[in-house]
N, C-alpha and C positions, 0 to 999 in steps of 0.2 A: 608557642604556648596556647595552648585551650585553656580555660577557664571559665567558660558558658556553652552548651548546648540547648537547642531546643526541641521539644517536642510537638508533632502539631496532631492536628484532630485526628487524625486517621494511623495514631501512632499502633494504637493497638490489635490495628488490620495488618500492620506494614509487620507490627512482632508473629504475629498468629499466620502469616504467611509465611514467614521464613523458618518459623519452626516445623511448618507442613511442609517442606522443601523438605527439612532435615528429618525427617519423617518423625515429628513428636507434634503433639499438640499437648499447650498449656489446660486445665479443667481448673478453673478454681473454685468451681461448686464442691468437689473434692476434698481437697486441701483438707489437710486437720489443724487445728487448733497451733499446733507447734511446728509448723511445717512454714518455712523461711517467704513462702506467698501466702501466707494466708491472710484474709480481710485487708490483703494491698493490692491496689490497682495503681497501672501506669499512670502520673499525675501528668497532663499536659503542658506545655507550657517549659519557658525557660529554667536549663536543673542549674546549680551552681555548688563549686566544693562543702563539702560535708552536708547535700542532701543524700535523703534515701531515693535511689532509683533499681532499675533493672539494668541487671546485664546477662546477656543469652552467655551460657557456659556448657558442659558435661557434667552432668551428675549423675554419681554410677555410670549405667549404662546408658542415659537417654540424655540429650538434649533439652535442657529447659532453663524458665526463666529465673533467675537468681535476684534477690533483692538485697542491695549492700550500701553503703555510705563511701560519696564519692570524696576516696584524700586515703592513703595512707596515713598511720597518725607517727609523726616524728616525735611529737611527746604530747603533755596533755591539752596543750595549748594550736597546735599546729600538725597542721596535715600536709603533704605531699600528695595533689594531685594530678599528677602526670610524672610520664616517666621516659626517658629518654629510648631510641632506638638502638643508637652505639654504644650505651650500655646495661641495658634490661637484659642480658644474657649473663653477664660477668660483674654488678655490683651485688656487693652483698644484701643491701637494703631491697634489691627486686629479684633477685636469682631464683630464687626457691618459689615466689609465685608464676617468676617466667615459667619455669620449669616443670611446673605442677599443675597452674589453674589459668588458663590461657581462656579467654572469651573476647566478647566484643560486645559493644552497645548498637541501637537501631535509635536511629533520629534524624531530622530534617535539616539541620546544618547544625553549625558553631560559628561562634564570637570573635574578631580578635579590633584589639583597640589600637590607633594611631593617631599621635598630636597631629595639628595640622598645622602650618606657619605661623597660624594665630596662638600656638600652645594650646589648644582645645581639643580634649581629649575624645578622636570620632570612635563610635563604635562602628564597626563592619560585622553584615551578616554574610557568611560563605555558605552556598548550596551548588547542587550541579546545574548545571545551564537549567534544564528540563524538569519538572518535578519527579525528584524518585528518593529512595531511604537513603540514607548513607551510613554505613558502618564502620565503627572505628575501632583497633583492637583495642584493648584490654586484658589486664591482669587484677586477680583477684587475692586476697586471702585465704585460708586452706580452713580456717578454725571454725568451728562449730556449721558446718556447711547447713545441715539440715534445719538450724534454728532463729528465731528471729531476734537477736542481739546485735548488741554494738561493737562485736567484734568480726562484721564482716564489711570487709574494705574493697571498694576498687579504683584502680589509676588508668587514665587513658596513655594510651603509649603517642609519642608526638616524634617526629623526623626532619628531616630539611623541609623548605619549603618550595615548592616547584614555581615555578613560574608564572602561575597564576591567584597565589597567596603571597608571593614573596614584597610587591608592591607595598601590601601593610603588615606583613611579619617574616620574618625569616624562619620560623618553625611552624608546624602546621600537625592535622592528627597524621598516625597513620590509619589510610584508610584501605579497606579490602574490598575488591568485589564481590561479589554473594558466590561465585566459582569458588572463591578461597575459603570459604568462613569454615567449612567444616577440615579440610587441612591445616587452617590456624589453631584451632582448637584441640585439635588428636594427635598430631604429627611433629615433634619439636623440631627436626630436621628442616621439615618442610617451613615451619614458623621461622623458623633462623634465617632462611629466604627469604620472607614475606618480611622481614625487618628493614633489607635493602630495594625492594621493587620498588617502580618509578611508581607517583601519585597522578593522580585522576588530575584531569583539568576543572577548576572550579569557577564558578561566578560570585561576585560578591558588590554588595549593595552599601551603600550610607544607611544606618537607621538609627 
């Protein structure tokens, strides 16, 4: 389970890069008034379910940054933030976003919590060994794409835990390398793949 991510200071060099990979750059001097980034900028720092954040998707034609509220909402009370591997293809409650609106988010690690003998609840930070992004997929909501309401949702997609998160959780994100991100997003075939590939080796910290 994810339930915390964070972002650090150089978040929005690490977005503006990989969308130059994917040949689109963000302008938000642009942006009109009704246009789903406008007068929003990446908020640094730890997101947690039902903030608003960015998640890099396809729109139309072009690659860019999408601004949505992190959780599915199961009703009016409660949200669903993350969504399983083995079955974000075939439940009903994710199918049609798998299906449709496939992205990924850009951040510097996630959270996961474990008691410790004392019953004291540790939080752990996971990043890779070395400093660099890490990318987690994501599925979004299909509705009102172009506008800035409260009907745009997204869940991080979560899988086994490899061997290197498995010590304080048994499920972990899934994460893509920057090779994959644009077959994640375009390609369901290809994403139906990228569901079962093995995970990154991680490091992770007491904090």
């Amino acid at each position: 389970m994810c339930a915390t991510y964070w972002l650090g200071d150089s978040i929005d060099i690490e977005i503006t890069n990989v969308l130059a990979e994917l040949n689109i750059r963000i302008s938000y001097d642009t942006a009109s008034e009704d246009n789903i980034y406008a007068e929003t900028t990446i908020k640094t720092g730890d997101v947690y379910p039902k903030q608003l954040s960015g998640v890099i998707t396809k729109l139309d034609t072009e690659f860019a940054l999408r601004f949505a509220y992190w959780g599915f909402k199961r009703d009016e009370k409660n949200v669903v933030y993350n969504s399983r591997a083995d079955k974000v293809s075939s439940s009903y409650f994710w199918k049609s976003a798998y299906q449709n609106n496939r992205g990924f988010i850009v951040c510097d690690g996630f959270y996961e919590n474990k008691r410790n003998e004392k019953g004291e609840n540790i939080k752990y930070r996971f990043s890779y060994p070395t400093p660099e992004p890490i990318y987690i997929a994501a599925i979004l909501t299909d509705s009102n794409v172009g506008e800035a309401n409260e009907n745009n949702y997204y869940s991080l997609i979560t899988t086994t835990a490899n061997s290197s998160v498995s010590p304080i959780h048994h499920r972990m994100p899934l994460i893509l390398n920057k090779a994959q991100l644009y077959d994640w997003v375009t390609d369901i075939k290809l994403a139906d793949n990228l569901l079962t590939s093995d995970m990154p080796q991680l490091s992770y910290l007491a904090v």
